[in-house]
C-alpha positions as CSV (number, residue, x, y, z in Angstrom):
1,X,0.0,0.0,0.0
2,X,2.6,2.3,0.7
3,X,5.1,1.3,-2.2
4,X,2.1,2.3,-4.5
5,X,1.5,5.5,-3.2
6,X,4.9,6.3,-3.4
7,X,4.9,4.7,-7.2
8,X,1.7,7.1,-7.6
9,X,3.2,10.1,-6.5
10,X,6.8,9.8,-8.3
11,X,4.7,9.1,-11.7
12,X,2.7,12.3,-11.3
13,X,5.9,14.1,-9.9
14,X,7.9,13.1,-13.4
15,X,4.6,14.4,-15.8
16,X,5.5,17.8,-14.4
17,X,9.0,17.4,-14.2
18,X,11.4,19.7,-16.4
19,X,14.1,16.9,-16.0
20,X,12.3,13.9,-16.7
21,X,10.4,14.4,-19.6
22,X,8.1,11.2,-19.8
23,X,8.2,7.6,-20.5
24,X,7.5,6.2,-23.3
25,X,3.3,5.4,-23.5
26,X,3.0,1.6,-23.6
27,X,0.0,2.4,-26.1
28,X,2.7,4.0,-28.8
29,X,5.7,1.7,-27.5
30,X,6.6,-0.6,-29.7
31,X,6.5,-4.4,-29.2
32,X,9.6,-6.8,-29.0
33,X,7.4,-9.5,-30.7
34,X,5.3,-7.0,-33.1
35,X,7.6,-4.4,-34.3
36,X,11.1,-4.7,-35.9
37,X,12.0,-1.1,-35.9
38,X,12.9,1.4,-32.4
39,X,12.0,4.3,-32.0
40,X,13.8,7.3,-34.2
41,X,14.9,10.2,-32.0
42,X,16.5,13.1,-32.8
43,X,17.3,11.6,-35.9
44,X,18.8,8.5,-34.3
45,X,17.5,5.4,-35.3
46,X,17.1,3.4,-32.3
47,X,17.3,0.0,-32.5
48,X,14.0,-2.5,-31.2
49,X,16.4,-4.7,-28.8
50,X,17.2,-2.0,-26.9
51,X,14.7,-1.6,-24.2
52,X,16.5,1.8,-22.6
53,X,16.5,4.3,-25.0
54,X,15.7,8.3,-24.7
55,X,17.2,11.6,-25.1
56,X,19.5,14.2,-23.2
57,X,19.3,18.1,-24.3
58,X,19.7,21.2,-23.6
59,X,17.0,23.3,-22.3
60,X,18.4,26.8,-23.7
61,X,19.3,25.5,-27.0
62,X,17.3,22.9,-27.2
63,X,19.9,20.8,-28.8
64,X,21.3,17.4,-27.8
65,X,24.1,16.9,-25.7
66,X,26.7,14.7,-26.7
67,X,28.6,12.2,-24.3
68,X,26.7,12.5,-21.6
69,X,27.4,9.1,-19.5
70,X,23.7,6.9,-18.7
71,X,23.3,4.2,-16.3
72,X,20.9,1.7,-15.6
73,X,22.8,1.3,-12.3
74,X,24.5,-1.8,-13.7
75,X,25.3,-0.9,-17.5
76,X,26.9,2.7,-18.7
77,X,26.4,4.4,-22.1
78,X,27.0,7.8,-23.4
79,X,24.9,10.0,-25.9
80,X,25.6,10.4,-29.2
81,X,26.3,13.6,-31.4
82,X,22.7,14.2,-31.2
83,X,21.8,13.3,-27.4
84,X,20.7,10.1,-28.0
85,X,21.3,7.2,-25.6
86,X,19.9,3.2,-26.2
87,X,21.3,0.3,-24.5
88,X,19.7,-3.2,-22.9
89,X,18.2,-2.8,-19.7
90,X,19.4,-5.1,-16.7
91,X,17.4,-8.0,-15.5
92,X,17.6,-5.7,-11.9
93,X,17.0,-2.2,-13.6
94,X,14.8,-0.1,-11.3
95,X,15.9,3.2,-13.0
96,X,18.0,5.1,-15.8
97,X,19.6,8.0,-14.7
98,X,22.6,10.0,-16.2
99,X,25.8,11.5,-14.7
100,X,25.2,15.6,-14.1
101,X,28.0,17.1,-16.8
102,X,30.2,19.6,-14.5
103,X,28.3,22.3,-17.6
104,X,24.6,22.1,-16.5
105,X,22.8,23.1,-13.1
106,X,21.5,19.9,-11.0
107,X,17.4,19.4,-11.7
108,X,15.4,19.4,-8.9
109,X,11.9,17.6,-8.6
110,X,9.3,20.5,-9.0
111,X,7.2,19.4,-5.6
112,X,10.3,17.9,-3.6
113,X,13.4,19.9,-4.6
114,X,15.1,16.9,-4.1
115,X,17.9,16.5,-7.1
116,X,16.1,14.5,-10.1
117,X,18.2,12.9,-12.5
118,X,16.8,9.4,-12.8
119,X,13.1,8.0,-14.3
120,X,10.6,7.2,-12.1
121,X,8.4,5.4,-14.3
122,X,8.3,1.5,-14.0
123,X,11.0,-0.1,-16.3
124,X,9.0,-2.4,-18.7
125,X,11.3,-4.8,-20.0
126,X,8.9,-6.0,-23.0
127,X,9.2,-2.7,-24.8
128,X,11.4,0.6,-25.5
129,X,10.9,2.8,-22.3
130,X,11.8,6.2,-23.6
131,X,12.8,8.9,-20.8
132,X,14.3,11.8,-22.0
133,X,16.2,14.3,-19.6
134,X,16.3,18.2,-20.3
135,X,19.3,20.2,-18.5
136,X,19.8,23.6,-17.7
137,X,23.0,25.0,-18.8
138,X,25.2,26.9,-16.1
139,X,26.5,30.3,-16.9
140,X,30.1,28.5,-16.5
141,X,31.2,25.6,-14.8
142,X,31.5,26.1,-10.6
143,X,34.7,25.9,-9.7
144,X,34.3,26.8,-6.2
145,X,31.4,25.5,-4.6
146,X,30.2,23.6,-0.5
147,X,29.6,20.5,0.7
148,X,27.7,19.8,3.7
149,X,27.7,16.1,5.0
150,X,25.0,15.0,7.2
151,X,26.1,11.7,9.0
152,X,23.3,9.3,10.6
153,X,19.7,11.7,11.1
154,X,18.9,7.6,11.9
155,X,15.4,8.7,12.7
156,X,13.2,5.6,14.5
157,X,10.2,7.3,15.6
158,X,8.0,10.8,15.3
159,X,10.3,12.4,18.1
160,X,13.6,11.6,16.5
161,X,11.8,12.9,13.0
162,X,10.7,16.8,15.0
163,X,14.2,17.2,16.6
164,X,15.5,16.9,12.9
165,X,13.4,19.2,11.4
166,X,13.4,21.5,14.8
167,X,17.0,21.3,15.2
168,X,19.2,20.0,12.9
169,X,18.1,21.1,9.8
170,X,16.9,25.2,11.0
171,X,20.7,25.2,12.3
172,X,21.9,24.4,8.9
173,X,19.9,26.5,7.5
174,X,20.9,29.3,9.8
175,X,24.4,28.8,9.7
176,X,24.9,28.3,6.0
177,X,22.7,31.3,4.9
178,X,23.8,34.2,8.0
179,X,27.4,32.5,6.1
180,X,26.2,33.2,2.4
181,X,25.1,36.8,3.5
182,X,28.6,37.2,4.3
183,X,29.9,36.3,1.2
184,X,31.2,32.8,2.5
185,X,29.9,29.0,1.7
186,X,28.2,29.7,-1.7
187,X,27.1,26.8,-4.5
188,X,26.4,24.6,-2.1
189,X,25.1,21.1,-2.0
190,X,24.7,18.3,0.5
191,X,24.6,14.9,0.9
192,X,23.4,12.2,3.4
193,X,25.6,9.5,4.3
194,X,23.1,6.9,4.9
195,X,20.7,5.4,7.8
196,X,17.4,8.0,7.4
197,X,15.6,6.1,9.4
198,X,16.4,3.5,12.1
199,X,14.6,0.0,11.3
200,X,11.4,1.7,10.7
201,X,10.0,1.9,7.3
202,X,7.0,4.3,9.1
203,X,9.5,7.2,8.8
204,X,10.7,7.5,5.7
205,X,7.3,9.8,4.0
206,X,8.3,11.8,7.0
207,X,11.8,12.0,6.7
208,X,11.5,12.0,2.9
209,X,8.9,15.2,3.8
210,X,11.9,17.0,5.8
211,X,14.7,17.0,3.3
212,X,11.7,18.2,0.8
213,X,12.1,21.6,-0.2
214,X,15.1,22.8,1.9
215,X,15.4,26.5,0.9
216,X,17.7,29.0,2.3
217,X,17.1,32.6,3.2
218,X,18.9,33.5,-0.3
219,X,15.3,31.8,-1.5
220,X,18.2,29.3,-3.4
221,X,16.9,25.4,-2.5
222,X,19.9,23.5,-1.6
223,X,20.3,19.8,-3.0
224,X,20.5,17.5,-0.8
225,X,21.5,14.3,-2.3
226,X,21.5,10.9,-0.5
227,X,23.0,7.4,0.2
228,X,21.5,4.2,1.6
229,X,22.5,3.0,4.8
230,X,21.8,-0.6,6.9
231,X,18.7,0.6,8.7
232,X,17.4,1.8,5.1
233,X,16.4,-1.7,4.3
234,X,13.2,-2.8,4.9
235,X,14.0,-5.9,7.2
236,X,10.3,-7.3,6.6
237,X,12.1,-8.3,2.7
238,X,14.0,-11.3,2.9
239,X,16.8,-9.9,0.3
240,X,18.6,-7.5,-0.5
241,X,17.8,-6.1,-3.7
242,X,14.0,-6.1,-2.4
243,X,14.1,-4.1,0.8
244,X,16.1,-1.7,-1.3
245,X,12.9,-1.0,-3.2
246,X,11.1,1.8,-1.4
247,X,14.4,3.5,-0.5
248,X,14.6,3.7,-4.0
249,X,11.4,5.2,-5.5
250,X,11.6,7.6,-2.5
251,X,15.0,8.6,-3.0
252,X,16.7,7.0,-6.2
253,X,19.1,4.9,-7.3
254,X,21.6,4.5,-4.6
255,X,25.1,3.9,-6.9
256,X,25.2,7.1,-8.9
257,X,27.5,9.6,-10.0
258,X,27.6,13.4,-10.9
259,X,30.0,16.6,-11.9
260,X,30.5,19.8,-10.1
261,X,33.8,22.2,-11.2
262,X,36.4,19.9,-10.8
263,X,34.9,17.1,-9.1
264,X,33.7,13.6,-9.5
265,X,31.5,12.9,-6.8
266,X,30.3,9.0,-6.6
267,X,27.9,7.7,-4.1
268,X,27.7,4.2,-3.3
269,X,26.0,1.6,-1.1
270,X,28.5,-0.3,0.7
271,X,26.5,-2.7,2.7
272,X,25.7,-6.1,2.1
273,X,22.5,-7.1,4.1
274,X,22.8,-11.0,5.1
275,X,20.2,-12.0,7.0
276,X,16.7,-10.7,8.7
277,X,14.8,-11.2,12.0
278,X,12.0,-9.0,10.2
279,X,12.8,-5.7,12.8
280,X,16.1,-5.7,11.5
281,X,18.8,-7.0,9.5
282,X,22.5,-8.5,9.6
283,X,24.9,-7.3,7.1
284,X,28.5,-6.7,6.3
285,X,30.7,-4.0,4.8
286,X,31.0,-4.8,1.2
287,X,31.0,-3.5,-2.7
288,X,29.8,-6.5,-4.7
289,X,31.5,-7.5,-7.9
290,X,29.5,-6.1,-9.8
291,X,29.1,-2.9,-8.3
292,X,32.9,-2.6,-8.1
293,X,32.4,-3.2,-12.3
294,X,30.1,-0.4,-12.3
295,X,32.4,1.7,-10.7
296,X,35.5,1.2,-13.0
297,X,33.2,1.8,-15.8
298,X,31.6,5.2,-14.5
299,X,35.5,6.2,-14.0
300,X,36.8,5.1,-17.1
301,X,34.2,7.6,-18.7
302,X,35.7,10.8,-16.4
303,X,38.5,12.7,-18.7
304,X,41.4,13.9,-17.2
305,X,41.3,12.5,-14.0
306,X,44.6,13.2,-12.9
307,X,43.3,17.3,-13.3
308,X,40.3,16.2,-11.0
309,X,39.3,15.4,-7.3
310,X,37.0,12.8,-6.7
311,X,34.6,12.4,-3.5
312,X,33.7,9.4,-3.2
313,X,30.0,8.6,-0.7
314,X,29.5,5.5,1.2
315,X,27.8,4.7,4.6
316,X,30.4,2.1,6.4
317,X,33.8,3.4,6.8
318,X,36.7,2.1,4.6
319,X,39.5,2.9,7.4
320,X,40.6,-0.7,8.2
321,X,38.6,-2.2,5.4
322,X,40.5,-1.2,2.4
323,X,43.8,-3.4,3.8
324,X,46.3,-2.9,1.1
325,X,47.9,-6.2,2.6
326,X,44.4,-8.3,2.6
327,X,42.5,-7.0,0.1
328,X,40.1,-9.4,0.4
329,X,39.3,-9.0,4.1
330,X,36.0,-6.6,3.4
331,X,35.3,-7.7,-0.2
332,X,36.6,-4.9,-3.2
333,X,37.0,-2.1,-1.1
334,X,40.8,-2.6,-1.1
335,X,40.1,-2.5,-5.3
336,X,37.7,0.5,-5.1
337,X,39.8,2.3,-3.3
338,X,42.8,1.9,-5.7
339,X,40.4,3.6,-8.0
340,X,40.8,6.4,-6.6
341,X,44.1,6.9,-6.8
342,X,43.8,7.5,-10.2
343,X,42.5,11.4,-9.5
344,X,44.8,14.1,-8.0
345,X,42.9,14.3,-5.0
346,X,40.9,11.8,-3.2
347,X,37.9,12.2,-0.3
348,X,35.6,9.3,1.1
349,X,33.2,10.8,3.0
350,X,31.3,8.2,5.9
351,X,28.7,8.3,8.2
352,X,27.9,5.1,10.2
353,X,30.0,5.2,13.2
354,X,28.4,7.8,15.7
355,X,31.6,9.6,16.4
356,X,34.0,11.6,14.1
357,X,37.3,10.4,12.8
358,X,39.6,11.3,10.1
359,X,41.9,8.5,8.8
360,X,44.0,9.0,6.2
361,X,45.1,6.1,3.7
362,X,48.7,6.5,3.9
363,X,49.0,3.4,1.1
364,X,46.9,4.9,-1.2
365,X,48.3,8.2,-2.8
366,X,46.7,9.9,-5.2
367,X,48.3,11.2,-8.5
368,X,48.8,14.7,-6.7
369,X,51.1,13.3,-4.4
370,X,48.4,13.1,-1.1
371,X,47.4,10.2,0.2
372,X,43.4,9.3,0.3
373,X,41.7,10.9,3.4
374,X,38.4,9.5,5.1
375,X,36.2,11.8,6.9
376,X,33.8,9.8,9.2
377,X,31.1,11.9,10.2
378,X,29.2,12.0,13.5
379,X,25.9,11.5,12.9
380,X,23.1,14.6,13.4
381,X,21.1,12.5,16.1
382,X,24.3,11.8,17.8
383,X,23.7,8.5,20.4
384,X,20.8,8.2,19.1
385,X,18.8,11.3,20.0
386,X,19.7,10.6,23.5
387,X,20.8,13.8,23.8
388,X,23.3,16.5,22.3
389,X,26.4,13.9,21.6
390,X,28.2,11.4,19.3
391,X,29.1,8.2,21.3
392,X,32.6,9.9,22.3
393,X,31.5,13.0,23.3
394,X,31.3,15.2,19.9
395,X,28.4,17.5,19.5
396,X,25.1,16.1,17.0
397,X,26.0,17.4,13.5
398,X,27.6,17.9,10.5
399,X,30.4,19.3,8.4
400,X,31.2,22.0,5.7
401,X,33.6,21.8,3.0
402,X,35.1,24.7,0.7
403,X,36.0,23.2,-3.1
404,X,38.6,25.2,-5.0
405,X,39.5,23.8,-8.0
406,X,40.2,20.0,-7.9
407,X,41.2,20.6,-4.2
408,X,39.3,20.5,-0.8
409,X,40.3,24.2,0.6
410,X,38.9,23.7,3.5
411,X,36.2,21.9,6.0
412,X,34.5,22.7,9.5
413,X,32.6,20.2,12.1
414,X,29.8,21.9,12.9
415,X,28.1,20.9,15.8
416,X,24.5,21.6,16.0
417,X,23.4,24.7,17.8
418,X,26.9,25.9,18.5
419,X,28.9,28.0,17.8
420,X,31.6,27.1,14.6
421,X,34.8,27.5,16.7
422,X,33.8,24.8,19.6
423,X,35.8,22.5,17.6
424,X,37.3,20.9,21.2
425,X,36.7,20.3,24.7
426,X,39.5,20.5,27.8
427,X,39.1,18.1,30.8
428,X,41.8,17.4,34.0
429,X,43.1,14.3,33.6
430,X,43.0,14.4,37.0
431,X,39.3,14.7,37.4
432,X,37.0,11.3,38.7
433,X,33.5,11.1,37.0
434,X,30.8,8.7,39.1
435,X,31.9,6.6,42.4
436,X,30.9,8.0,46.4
437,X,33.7,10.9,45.7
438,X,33.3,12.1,42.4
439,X,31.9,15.0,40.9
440,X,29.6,14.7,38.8
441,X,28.5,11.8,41.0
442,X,27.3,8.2,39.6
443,X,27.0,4.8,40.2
444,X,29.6,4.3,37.9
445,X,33.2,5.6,38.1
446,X,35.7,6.8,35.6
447,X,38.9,8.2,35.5
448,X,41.1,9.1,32.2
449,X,44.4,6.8,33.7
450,X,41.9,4.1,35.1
451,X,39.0,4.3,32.9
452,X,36.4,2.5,34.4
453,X,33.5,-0.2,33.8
454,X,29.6,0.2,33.2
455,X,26.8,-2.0,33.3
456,X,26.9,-5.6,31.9
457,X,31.0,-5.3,33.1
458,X,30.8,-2.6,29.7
459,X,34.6,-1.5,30.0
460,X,36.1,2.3,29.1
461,X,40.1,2.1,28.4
462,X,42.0,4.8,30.1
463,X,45.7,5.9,30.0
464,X,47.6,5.9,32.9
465,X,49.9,9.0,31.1
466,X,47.0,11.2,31.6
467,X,47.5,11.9,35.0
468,X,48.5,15.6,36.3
469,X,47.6,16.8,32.7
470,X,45.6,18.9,30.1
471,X,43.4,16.3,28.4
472,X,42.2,18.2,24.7
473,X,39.2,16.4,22.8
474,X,40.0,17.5,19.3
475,X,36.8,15.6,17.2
476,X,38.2,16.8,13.9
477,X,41.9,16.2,14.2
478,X,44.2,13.9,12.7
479,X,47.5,12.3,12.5
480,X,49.1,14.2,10.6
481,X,47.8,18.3,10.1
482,X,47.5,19.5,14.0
483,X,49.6,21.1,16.0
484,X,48.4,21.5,19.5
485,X,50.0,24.1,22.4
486,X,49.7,25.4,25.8
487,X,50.0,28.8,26.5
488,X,50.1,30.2,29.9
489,X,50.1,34.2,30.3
490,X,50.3,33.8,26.6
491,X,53.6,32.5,26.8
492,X,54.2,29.1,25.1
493,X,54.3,26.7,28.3
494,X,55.0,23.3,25.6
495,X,53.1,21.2,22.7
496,X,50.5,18.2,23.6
497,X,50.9,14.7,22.3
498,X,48.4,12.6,21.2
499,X,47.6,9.8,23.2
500,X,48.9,6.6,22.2
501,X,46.5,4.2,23.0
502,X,42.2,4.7,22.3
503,X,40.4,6.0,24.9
504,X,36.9,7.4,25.4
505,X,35.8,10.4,26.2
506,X,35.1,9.3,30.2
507,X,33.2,12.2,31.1
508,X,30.8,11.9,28.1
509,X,30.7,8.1,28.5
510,X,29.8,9.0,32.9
511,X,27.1,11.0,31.3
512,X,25.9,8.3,29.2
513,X,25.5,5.8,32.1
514,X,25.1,7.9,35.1
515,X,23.0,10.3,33.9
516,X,20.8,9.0,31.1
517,X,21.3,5.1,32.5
518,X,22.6,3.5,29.0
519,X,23.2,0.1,29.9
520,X,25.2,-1.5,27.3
521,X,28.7,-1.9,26.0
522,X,28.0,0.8,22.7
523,X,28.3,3.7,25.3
524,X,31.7,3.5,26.0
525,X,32.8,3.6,22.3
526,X,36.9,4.2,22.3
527,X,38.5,6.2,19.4
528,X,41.9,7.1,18.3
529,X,43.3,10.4,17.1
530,X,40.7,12.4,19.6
531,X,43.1,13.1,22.4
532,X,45.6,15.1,23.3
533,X,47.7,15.8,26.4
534,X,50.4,17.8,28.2
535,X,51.6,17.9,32.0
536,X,50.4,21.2,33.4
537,X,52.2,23.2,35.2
538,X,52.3,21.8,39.2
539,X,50.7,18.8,38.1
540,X,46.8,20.5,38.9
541,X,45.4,21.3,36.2
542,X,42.5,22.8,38.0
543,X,45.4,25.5,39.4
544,X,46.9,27.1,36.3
545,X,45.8,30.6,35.5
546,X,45.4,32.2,32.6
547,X,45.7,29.3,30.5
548,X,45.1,28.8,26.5
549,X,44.8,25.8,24.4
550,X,45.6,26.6,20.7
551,X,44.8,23.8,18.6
552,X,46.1,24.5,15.0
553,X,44.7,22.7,11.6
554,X,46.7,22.8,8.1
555,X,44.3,21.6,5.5
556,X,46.3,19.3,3.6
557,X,46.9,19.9,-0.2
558,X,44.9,23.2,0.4
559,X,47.3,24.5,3.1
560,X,44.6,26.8,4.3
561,X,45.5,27.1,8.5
562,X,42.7,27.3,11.0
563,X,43.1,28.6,14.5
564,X,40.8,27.1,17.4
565,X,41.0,28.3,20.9
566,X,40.2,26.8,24.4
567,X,40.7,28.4,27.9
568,X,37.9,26.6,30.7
569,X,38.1,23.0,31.6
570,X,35.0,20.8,30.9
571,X,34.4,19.9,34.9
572,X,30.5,18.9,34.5
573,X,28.0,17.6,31.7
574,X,27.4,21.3,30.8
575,X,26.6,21.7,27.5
576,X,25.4,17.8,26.7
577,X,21.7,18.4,27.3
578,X,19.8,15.6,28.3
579,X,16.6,16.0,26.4
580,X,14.4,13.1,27.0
C-alpha cells in the first residue's frame, strides 16, 4: 500500500518534471514480438532490442548533448552527437539515470526539490521505455562550490523525526545562509551519508517530507542528495535487492554519480545485508563485484582525472577495510579504493559510526602526491537522539567543505546549535566522574588513567599518562595536520601529544551511564586520534591561570590554517543536554 502511493506520486511528480520528460506510453511503445523497428529520435534510429533508450538536451538550445554518460545502475552508455542514448536494460534495472556534466545546473523535482536525475516510471522490460532528460545550462562551470555532509539523522520514531526538522536542519539553514550573506559557503550542496531512518519503514514519507524543499534565506533550494544505509532496508524483505525497493522510489538509485567544477562525486552503497529477523537486519561492509564493475566503468568515462578530485560517498567506513595487505578482508573495497588513486585528490566521506574520525590512507596516494583521506562523520542525532552527543562526546552534526579547484580548501565540524569554533573540549586528567567521591556523581566511576567499567562489566580504556595533565578532545583532528599548544600568560608553556593508546571520552561516557542510564557496552565507544595531552604546570590542572589551548589545523593539499582556541576546563555535563 505504501510502495504504491509512493509509485503514484513519483509518476505524477515526473509528468511535471522539467528533467524527466516522460516515458514512453505503452499504447505507442513498440512491441519486441510486433515491431522490428525502435524508436527514431533526434534523428537517431534506435534499435527495437534496446529496451532503454531516450534523449539528453539542452534546455536553452534545445539541442542534444553529446557524451553524456547513462546508467541503468548496472550498464553505462553515453549519448551520441545528437543526445541520443539506447542500450539493454538489466534483468535488476529499477531506473536510468545519467551522470550531471560539471556544464549544467542539478534538476530538482518541481514538488520535492530533491535533485532528479533518474526516471521514475516503471521499467517495462517488453518494450522501448523512452525517458528523456532536459538540462539547464550553467553560466560557466563552478569551480568553487560547498559541501555539507549529514552523517546518521537515523530517525526511529515521530520524536527523532521533529528534533530533525526542529534542530538540525533550522541550524543548517541558519548557519549556511547568515554565512552566504557574508559572502562565504556559496554553490552549495549536500549529501546524506546513509541510515534516514532506524529499522522503521513508518519514517521514511516523514523524513523523505523534511529534506523536501530545503530553501535557504537566499530563496536558493539547496540539493540535498542521498545514500542508503543498513537501517534503510526494509527488514520485513528477505533480500537484499528487495528491501532496497522503497528506498529507492523515495529517494533514487543508490550507486550514482555526478560533476561539479572539478569534481567527480560517486555515491555508493556499501552494505551487504545478510540476513533478517523482520525488525532488522544483519549485514557486512561490502562492494559487490558487480558494483565494483560499475564503478570502473563510470571512472573510465571521467576525462582527465589526474586534473580532477574525486569524493567518493558511502555509509560504512573504509578505514581498516581497504587493507592494502588483505584486500580481500572486506570484499573490493581494497580494489575500489585503488580507483581512486587515479584522480589528483581523493575524499571518502562516511557516516555510520556515531563519532567523528579522520583516517588518512597513507597506502593509497593519489596522482597529486596526497594520500586518500576519510572523513567519518558523527551523525546529526548523535547517540541516538539521547541527547546532544556522538558516542565519544562530539556534538550532533555535520560538516562544511570549501571546493577550490580540484582541491578540498577547507572543511568545518559543525556541531549543531553551536557555535563554529567549539571545535574541542578541555578536561583534568585528574578529574574522577561517578563513584561516592566524584563529581559529577554516579554509580559508575571513571577516571582518564583508570577508565572505568559500566553495566553488563561494559569497560572504558583509560591511560595511565593522563595523569596531572591537560586532556584536549579535538573531534576533527588527525595524524598528521594538527599542532596542538599550551599557552600560559600567553607565553608558550609546551606542545600536547596525542595519546597513544584509544580511549573514550570518560566524562561523556559518565554521562551516558550515570545520567541518562545506557546500559550497554556501545556507550563506552573508544577512538583514536581524539586526544591530546600535556603535564600542566604543578601537576593540577585545575590550578593554572590564565591558561590557553591553541589547537592549529593545516588543511592538507589546500594548506589553508585554521586557529581554534580553548581556555575553561569541561568539569560537569554542561553543555550535553539531556533531552528526554
Amino acid at each position: 500500500m505504501v510502495r504504491n502511493f509512493v509509485f503514484s506520486l513519483l509518476f505524477v511528480t515526473a509528468l511535471i518534471s522539467g528533467a524527466v520528460a516522460y516515458a514512453e506510453p505503452a499504447s505507442d511503445a513498440p512491441c519486441f514480438h510486433k515491431n522490428k523497428k525502435g524508436l527514431v529520435i533526434n534523428g537517431t534510429k534506435t534499435l527495437i532490442s534496446n529496451n532503454l533508450v531516450g534523449l539528453v538536451k539542452d534546455s536553452r538550445t534545445g539541442k542534444g548533448i553529446a557524451g553524456v554518460p547513462v546508467t541503468d545502475g548496472y550498464t553505462f552508455t553515453v549519448t551520441d552527437r545528437n543526445g541520443v542514448y539506447q542500450f539493454v536494460a538489466d534483468e535488476k534495472c529499477r531506473n536510468v539515470y545519467y551522470t550531471l556534466p560539471a556544464e549544467y545546473k542539478t534538476a530538482l523535482d518541481p514538488v520535492t526539490k530533491l535533485p532528479l536525475f533518474y526516471s521514475t516510471t516503471p521499467i517495462d522490460r517488453s518494450r522501448q521505455n523512452r525517458n528523456d532528460f532536459v538540462l539547464e545550462p550553467l553560466d560557466a562551470p563552478e569551480k568553487d562550490f560547498t559541501l555539507v555532509m549529514i552523517g546518521d539523522p537515523q530517525c526511529k520514531t515521530d520524536s527523532d523525526v521533529h528534533r530533525f526538522e526542529t534542530e538540525t536542519l533550522p541550524d543548517l539553514n541558519r548557519f549556511m545562509s547568515e554565512s552566504q550573506a557574508k559572502g562565504k559557503y556559496l554553490n552549495a550542496y549536500a549529501v546524506t551519508l546513509g541510515d534516514l531512518t532506524f529499522d522503521n519503514t513508518v519514517q521514511w514519507g516523514p523524513m523523505h517530507k523534511a529534506l523536501s524543499g530545503f530553501a535557504l534565506e537566499s530563496g536558493d533550494y539547496l540539493p540535498i542528495y542521498n545514500c542508503v544505509g543498513n537501517h534503510d532496508h526494509d527488514a520485513a524483505c528477505v533480500d537484499d535487492y528487495t528491501a532496497t525497493q522503497t528506498y529507492v522510489d523515495l529517494f533514487g538509485p543508490t550507486d550514482y554519480s555526478f560533476n561539479r567544477g572539478d569534481v567527480h562525486f560517486v555515491v555508493m552503497d556499501d552494505v551487504a545485508v545478510t540476513t533478517t529477523n523482520g525488525k532488522t537486519w544483519k549485514y557486512a561492509d561490502n562492494i559487490s563485484d558487480r558494483q565494483l564493475e560499475w564503478l570502473k566503468s563510470d571512472l573510465a568515462l571521467v576525462k582527465d582525472k589526474e586534473e580532477k578530485m574525486i569524493v567518493f560517498c558511502a555509509h560504512i567506513q573504509f578505514r581498516h577495510n581497504a587493507d592494502k595487505d588483505n584486500p580481500d578482508k572486506i570484499k573490493n573495497m581494497a580494489a575500489a579504493m585503488d580507483c581512486l588513486t587515479d584522480f589528483h585528490e581523493a575524499h571518502v566521506m562516511i557516516g555510520h559510526t556515531h563519532y567523528a574520525q579522520n583516517f588518512i590512507h597513507h597506502d593509497y596516494v593519489t596522482k597529486g602526491g596526497t594520500p586518500v583521506y576519510e572523513h567519518i562523520h558523527g551523525a546529526a542525532c548523535g547517540a541516538w537522539w539521547s541527547c546532544n552527543l556522538n558516542l565519544a562526546g562530539s556534538p550532533n552534526g555535520y560538516s562544511v567543505y570549501e571546493v577550490s579547484g580540484k582541491t578540498m580548501k577547507n572543511w568545518l565540524a559543525k556541531g549543531t546549535g553551536e557555535s563554529p569554533d567549539l571545535q574541542m573540549r578541555v578536561y583534568d586528567g585528574n578529574q574522577i566522574y561517578g563513584g561516592a567521591e566524584g563529581h559529577p556523581s554516579g554509580e559508575y566511576e571513571y577516571s582518564w588513567t583508570e577508565g572505568g567499567i559500566g553495566p553488563k562489566g561494559a569497560q572504558a580504556p583509560g591511560f595511565s599518562g593522563l595523569k596531572g595533565c591537560f586532556v584536549a578532545s579535538i573531534w576533527n583532528s588527525d595524524e598528521d595536520n594538527w599542532k596542538v599548544e599550551l599557552f600560559q600568560d600567553g607565553k608558550k608553556v609546551g606542545d600536547f601529544k596525542q595519546v597513544p593508546s584509544e580511549i573514550g571520552d570518560v566524562c561523556a561516557i559518565s554521562f551516558f551511564y550515570n545520567d541518562l542510564g545506557r546500559k550497554t557496552a556501545t556507550w563506552s565507544r573508544s577512538t583514536p586520534q581524539y586526544y591530546w595531552y600535556i603535564e600542566a604546570p604543578g601537576g593540577d590542572p585545575t590550578k593554572v591561570q590564565n591558561w590557553e589551548v591553541l589547537a592549529t589545523q593545516t588543511i592538507p593539499g589546500g594548506g589553508v590554517v585554521n586557529e581554534y582556541k580553548c581556555s575553561t576546563l569541561q568539569t560537569d555535563y554542561s553543555g550535553f543536554r539531556n533531552v528526554e
